[in-house]
C-alpha positions in Angstrom: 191.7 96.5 126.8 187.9 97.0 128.3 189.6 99.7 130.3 191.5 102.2 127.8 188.0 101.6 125.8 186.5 102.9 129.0 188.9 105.5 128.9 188.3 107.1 125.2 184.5 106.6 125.6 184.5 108.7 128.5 186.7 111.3 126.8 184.6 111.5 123.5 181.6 111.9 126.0 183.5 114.6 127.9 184.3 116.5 124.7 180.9 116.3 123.2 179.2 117.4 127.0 179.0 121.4 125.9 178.0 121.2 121.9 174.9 123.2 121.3 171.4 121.1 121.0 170.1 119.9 118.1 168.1 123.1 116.2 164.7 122.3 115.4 163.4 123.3 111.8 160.1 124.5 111.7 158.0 122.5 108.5 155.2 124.5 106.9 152.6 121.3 106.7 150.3 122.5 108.2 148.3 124.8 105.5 144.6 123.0 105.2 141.7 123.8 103.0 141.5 127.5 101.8 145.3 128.2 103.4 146.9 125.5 101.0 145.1 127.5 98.2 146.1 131.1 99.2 149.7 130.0 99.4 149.6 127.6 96.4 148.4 130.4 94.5 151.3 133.1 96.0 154.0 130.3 95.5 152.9 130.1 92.0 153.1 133.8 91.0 156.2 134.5 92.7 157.8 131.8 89.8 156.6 134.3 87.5 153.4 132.5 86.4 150.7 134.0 86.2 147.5 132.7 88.2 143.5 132.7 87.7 141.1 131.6 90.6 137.7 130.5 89.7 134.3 128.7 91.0 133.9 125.7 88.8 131.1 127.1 87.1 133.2 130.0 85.6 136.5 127.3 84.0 135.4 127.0 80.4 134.5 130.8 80.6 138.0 131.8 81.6 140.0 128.9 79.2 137.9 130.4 75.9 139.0 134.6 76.9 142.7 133.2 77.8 143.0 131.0 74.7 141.1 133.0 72.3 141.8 131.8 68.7 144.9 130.0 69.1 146.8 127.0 68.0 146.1 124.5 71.2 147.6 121.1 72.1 144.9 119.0 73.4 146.0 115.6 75.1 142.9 112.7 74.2 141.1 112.9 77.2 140.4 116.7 77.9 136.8 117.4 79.3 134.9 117.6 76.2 133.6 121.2 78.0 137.6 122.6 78.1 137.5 122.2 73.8 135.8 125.6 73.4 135.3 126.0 69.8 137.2 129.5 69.3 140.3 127.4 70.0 142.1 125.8 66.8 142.6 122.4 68.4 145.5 120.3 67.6 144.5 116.5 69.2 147.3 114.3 70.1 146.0 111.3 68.5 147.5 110.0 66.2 150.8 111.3 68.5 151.7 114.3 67.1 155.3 114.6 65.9 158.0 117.2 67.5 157.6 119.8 64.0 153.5 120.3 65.1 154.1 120.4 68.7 156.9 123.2 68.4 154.5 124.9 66.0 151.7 124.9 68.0 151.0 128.6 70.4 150.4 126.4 73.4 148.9 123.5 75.2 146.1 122.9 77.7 146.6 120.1 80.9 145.1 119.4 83.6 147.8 118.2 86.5 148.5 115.1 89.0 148.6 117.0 91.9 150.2 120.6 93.1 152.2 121.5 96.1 151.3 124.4 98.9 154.5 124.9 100.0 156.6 124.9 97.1 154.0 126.7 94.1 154.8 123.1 92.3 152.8 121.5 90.1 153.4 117.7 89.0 152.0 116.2 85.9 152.1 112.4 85.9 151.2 112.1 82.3 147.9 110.7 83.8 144.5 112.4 83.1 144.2 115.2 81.0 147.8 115.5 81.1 149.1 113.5 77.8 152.6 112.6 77.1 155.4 114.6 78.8 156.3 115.7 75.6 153.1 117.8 75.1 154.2 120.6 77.8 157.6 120.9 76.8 158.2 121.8 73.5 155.0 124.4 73.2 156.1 128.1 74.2 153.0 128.2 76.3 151.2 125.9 79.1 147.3 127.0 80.4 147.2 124.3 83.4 144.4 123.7 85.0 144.5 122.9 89.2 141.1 121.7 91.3 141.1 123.2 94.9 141.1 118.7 95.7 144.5 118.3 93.8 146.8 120.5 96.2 148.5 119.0 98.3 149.9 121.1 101.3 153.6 119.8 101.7 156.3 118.2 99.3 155.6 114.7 101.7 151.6 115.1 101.3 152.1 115.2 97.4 154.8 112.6 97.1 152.1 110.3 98.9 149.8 110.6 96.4 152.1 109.9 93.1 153.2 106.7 92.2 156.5 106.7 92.0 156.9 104.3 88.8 155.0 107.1 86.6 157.1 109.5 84.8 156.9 112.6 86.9 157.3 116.2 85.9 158.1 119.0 88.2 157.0 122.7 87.2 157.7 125.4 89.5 157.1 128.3 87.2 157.9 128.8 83.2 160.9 127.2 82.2 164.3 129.0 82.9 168.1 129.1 83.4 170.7 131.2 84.2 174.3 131.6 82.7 177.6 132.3 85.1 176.5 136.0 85.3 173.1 134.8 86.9 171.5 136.3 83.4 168.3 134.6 83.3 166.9 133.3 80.1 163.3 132.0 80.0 162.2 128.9 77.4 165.2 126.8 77.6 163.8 123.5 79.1 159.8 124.0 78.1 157.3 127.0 78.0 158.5 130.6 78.3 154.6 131.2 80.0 152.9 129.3 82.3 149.7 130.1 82.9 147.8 128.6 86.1 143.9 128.2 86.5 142.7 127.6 90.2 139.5 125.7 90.5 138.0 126.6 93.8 135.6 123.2 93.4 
């Protein structure tokens, strides 16, 4: 018995002797600092978002010209700064119902963290992010990103998260395709994502 085991070891060895080595995949995780930005930002904009890069002391500048007068979403604990008054703000306390969020021209978050590699960026419904709600039913998202919340790789970011939170994924404004690879923008969430950079 020991010898015809012998036997068909020997021959799976023999038939394995010539298969090709394992291929190594090269991993992107190695962006740092200004690098992780630079992609970040490219990743984003290829998704069709469209992405603003400023020094801290420029933010609430840049959210009062890209919100103007509109109707805003606000999750409770927004940096009293980010409420520029031309903004009609729509708090979320009490919880606003699905009628006022689906009327509303947009909502203003902040994120969890955000992903070199991939242009993601992962709300947690954490800080300045509100209930997941918030950022899918308005037709358009403003998010802000600090320069300390991106994370180079998918493994990087995971780390930080806690895993028991509930955890959105946005790579880009929502959209689908059909059979014919037609694609339709707005399905799942916002039609426009915009993205503000905080080189802090």
């Amino acid at each position: 018995m020991a010898d015809a085991r012998t036997e068909v070891l020997a021959r799976i060895r023999s038939a394995l002797g010539d298969r090709p080595a394992p291929v190594v995949v090269p991993r992107a995780y190695h962006h740092t600092g200004t690098g992780s930005l630079d992609l970040f930002a490219e990743r984003v904009a290829d998704y069709r978002a469209t992405v603003h890069q400023v020094p801290a002391d420029d933010l609430v500048a840049l959210i009062a010209s890209l919100l103007g007068t509109r109707r805003i979403v606000a999750p409770v604990d927004l940096p009293p700064p980010w409420l520029v008054p031309s903004v009609t703000w729509l708090p979320d306390s009490p919880p606003l119902g699905i009628d006022a969020l689906d009327g509303a021209d947009g909502v203003l978050t902040g994120c969890a963290v955000a992903i070199a590699d991939t242009g993601t960026i992962v709300l947690d419904a954490g800080t300045t992010q509100g209930r997941r709600v918030l950022t899918l039913l308005p037709d358009y998202h403003l998010c802000v990103v600090f320069a300390s919340q991106v994370a180079a790789s998918v493994p990087e970011a995971l780390a930080r998260l806690d895993p028991v939170r509930p955890l959105t994924f946005i790579s880009g404004p929502s959209a689908t395709s059909d059979i014919e690879l037609n694609r339709v923008e707005g399905v799942h969430g916002p039609r426009t994502l915009e993205v503000i950079i905080v080189r802090d």
